[in-house]
C-alpha positions in Angstrom: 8.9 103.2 34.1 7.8 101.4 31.1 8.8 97.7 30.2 9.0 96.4 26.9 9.1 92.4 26.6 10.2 90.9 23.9 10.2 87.2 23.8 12.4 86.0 20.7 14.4 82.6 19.3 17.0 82.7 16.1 16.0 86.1 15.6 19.6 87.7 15.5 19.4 89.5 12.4 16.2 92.3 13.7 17.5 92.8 17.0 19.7 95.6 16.5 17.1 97.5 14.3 14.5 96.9 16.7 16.5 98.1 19.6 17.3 101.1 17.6 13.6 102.2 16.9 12.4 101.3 20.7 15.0 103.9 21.4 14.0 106.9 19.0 10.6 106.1 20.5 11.8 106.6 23.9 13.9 109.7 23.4 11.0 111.4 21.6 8.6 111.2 24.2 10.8 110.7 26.8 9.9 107.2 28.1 11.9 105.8 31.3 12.1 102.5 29.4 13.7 99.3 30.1 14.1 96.2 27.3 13.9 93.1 28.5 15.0 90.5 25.6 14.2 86.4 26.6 16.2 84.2 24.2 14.1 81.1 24.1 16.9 78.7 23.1 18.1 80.3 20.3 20.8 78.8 18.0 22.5 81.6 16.3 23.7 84.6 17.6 20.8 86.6 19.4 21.8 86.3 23.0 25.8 87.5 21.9 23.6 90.7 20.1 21.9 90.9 23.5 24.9 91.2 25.5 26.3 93.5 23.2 23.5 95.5 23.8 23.1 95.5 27.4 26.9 96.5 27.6 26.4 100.0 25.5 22.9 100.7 26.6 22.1 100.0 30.2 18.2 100.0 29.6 18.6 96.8 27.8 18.6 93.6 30.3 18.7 89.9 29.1 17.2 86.5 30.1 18.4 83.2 28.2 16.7 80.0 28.4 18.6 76.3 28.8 16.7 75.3 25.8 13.3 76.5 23.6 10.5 76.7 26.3 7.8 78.4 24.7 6.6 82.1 24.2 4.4 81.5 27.4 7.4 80.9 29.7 9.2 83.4 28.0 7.1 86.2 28.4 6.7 84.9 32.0 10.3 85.4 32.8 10.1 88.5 31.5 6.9 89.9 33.6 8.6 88.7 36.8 11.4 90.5 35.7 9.9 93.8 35.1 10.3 96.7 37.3 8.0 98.9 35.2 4.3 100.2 36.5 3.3 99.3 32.7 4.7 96.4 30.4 4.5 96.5 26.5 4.7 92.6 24.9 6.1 92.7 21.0 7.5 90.1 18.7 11.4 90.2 17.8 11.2 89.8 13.8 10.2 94.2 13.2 6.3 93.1 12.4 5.5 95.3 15.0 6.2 99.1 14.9 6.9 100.5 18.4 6.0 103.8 17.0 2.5 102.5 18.5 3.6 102.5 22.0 2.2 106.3 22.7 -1.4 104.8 21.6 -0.9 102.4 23.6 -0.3 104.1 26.6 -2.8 106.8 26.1 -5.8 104.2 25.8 -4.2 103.1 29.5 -4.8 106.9 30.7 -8.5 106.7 29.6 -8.8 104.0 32.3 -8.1 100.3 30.6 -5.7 98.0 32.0 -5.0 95.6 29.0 -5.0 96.5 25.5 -4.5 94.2 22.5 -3.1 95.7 19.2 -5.2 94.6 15.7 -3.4 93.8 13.0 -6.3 95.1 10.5 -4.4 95.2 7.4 -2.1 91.6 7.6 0.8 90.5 6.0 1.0 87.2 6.6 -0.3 84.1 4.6 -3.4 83.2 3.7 -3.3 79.8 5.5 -1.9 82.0 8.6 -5.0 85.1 8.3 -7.7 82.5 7.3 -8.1 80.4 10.5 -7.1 83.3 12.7 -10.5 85.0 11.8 -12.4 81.6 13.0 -10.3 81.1 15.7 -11.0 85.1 17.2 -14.4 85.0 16.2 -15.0 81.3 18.1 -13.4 83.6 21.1 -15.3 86.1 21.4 -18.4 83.4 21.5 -17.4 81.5 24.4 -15.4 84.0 26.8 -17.0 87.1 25.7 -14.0 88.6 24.9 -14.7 90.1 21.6 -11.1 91.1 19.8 -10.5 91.1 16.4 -6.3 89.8 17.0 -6.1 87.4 20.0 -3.1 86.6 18.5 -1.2 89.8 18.2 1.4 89.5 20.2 1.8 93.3 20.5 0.0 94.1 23.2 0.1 96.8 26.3 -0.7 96.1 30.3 -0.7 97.4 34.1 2.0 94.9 35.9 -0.5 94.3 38.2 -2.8 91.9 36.6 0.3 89.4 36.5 -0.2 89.1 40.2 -3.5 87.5 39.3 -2.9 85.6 35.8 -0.3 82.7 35.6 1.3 81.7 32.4 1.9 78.1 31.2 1.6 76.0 28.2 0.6 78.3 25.5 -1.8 80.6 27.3 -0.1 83.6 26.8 -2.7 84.3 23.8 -4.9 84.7 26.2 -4.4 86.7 28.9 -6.6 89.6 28.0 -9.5 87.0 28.1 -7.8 85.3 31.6 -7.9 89.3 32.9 -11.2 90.1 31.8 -12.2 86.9 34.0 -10.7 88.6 36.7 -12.6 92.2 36.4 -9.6 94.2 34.5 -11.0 96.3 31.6 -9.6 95.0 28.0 -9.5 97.1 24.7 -8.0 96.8 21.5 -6.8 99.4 18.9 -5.9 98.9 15.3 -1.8 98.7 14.9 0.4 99.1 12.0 1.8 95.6 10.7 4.7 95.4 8.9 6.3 92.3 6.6 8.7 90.3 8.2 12.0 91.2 7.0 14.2 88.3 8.4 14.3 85.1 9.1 11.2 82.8 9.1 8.0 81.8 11.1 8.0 80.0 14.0 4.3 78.5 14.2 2.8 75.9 11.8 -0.6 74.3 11.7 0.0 72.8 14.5 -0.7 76.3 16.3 -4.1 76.2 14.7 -5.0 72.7 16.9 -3.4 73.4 19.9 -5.0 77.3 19.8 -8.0 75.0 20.0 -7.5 73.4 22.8 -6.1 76.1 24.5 -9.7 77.6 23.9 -11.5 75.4 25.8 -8.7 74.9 28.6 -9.7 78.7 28.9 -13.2 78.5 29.0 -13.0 75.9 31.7 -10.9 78.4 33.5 -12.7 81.5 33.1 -16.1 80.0 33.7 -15.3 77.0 35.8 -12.4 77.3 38.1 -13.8 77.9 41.0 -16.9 75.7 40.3 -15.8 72.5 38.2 -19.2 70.6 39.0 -21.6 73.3 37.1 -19.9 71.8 34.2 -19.0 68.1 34.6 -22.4 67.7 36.7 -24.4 69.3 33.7 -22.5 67.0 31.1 -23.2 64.5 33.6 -26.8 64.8 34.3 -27.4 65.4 30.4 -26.1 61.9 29.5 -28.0 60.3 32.1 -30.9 61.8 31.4 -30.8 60.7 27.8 -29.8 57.1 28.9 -32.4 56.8 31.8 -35.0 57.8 29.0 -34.0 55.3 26.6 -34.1 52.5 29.4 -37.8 53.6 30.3 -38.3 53.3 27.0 -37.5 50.1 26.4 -38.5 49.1 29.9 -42.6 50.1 28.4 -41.5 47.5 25.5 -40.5 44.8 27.5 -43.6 45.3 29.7 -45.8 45.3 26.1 -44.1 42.4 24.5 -44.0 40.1 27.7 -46.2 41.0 30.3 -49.4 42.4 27.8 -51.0 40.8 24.3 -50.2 43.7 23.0 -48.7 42.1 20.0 -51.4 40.1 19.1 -53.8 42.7 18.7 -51.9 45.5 17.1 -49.9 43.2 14.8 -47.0 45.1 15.4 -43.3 42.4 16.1 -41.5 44.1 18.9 -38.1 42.7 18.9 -36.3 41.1 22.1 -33.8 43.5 24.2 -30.6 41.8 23.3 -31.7 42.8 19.8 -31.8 46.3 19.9 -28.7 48.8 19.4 -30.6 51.5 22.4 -30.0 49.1 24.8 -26.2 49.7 25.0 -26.8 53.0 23.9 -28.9 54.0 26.9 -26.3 51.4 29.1 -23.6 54.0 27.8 -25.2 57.2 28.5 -25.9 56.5 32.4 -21.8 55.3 32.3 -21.0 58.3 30.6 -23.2 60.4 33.6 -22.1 58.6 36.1 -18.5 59.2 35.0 -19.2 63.0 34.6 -20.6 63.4 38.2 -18.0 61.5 39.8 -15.2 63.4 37.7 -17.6 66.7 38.9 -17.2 65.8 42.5 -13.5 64.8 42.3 -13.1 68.3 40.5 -14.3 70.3 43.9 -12.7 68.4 46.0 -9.2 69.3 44.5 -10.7 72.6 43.4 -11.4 73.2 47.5 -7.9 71.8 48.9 -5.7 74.0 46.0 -8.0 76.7 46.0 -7.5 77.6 49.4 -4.9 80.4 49.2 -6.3 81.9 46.1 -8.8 84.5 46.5 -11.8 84.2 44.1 -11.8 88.1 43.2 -9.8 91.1 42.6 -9.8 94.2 44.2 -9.5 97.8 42.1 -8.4 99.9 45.0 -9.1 100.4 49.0 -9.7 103.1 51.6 -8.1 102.9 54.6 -7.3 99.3 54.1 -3.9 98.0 54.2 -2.1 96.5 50.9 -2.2 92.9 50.9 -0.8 90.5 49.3 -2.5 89.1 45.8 -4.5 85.9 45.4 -1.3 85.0 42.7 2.4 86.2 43.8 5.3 86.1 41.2 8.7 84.1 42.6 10.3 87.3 42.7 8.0 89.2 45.2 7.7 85.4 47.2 11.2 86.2 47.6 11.2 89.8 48.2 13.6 91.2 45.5 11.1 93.4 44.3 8.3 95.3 45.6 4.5 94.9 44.0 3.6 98.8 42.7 1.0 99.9 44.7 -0.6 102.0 42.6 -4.2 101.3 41.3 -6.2 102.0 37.7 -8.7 104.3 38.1 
């Protein structure tokens, strides 16, 4: 079975259309599909359209938010909700042309388990394509994950690797980097992108800045998780190193001015400690280590009592090993309402 996720808010006017061509798509290749709409708090009619839906098509289930969560917990609710071996994430507003699903799924036969789509021709504003490229490119530096889109939210994977990546805040950009931490293969191929047709955007700038942030939340995560002092302790050591140096430094003049006639003979005025700006300087950088260490050590100590149940690795496949459970388990299978697919990428 294949699920198709499609997280959406206020977007009543595309749903029907889009419905209609994840459909054709399915009839023509003959698909076992399943459409799982999540109404993030919408105001107008989309989750009436949905239930519309679901009565004449029985493929088509529905999930509706108490109020506007986010796109993360949206497409959360949707992966625990998936009973498909393979999940398919697109946007609501018709930008993205399901028509690309067969690509999608043949790249997954050649062996990857995550595939972003590339929006390589855009039509979206300047202020929208411009930053995107930074942003992408200032990815691909610090995770290694080099995409062209992270932020093409058409994107194809194996249900599996949402046994091992959590959702939350606005991290859903970045799962193919979180599963690439986690040994799944990632790919990309170039998708058709179409102009929005109804209704409006529903990021601003201020997706630019938290993207940021998000950024380096991931690069903590994917380099650091398991090992928080590597990074704190080397900020930490850094700044003490720099402030220990200064203090020698000005230590030797000290020594020079008071203890030596150094003065007197080389005619050069050395001025008194309270004087100089590199005494708090260098009194600020062994803080600012100290801090860093201690943060470093309080880090592992957390990182060793929550870590505990969470298995630092992920396994392809087994012989004549039993199944076990994941190092992450969706409330669904906690509960047992659905089984995990046992079947492993090749």
């Amino acid at each position: 079975m294949l699920s198709a996720v499609i997280p959406l808010r206020d977007e009543e006017a595309s749903l029907r259309a889009l419905h209609g061509e994840l459909s054709a798509v399915a009839r023509a290749h003959e698909y076992d599909l399943e459409i799982i709409f999540i109404d993030d708090g919408s105001t107008d009619g989309s989750w009436d359209l949905i239930q519309e839906l679901a009565a004449d098509d029985p493929g088509v289930r529905g999930i509706r938010f108490r109020r506007n969560f986010g796109k993360a917990a949206a497409l959360s609710a949707g992966f625990d909700a998936a009973r498909g071996e393979l999940v398919v994430t697109l946007d609501a507003d018709l930008q993205d042309d399901p028509r690309e699903i067969p690509r999608f799924l043949a790249e997954i036969d050649k062996g990857l388990d995550c595939i972003s789509g590339w929006k390589q021709v855009r039509h979206d504003p300047w202020h929208k394509v411009g930053p995107s490229r930074v942003f992408n490119w200032l990815v691909g530096v610090l995770t290694g994950v080099k995409l062209h889109d992270h932020n093409c939210g058409f994107k194809c994977y194996r249900r599996e690797i949402f046994d091992e990546v959590r959702l939350y805040g606005e991290l859903h950009r970045f799962v193919p980097v979180l599963a690439a931490a986690r040994g799944w293969k990632v790919g990309e191929i170039v998708v058709n992108h179409r102009a929005r047709q109804h209704g409006r955007s529903k990021y601003g700038v201020s997706r630019i800045v938290k993207g940021f942030l998000d950024l380096f939340t991931v690069y903590f995560l994917t380099g650091f998780e398991q090992r928080p002092q590597h990074l704190l302790g080397t900020c930490g050591i850094a700044a003490f190193a720099i402030g220990l140096v200064g203090i020698l430094y000005l230590t030797l003049m000290w020594l020079l001015k008071n203890a030596t006639s150094f003065e007197q003979w080389s005619g050069w005025q050395i001025e008194p400690l309270h004087q100089r700006p590199a005494l708090l300087y260098s009194m600020g950088m062994l803080l600012l280590g100290a801090q860093f260490i201690s943060m470093g050590f309080l880090a592992e100590l957390f990182t060793a009592y929550y870590g505990r149940n969470v298995r630092p690795y992920s396994i392809k496949s087994r012989v004549n090993l039993p199944e076990v459970a994941g190092p992450l388990r969706a409330p669904s299978e906690a509960n047992g309402t659905r089984s995990v697919p046992t079947t492993t990428s090749q």
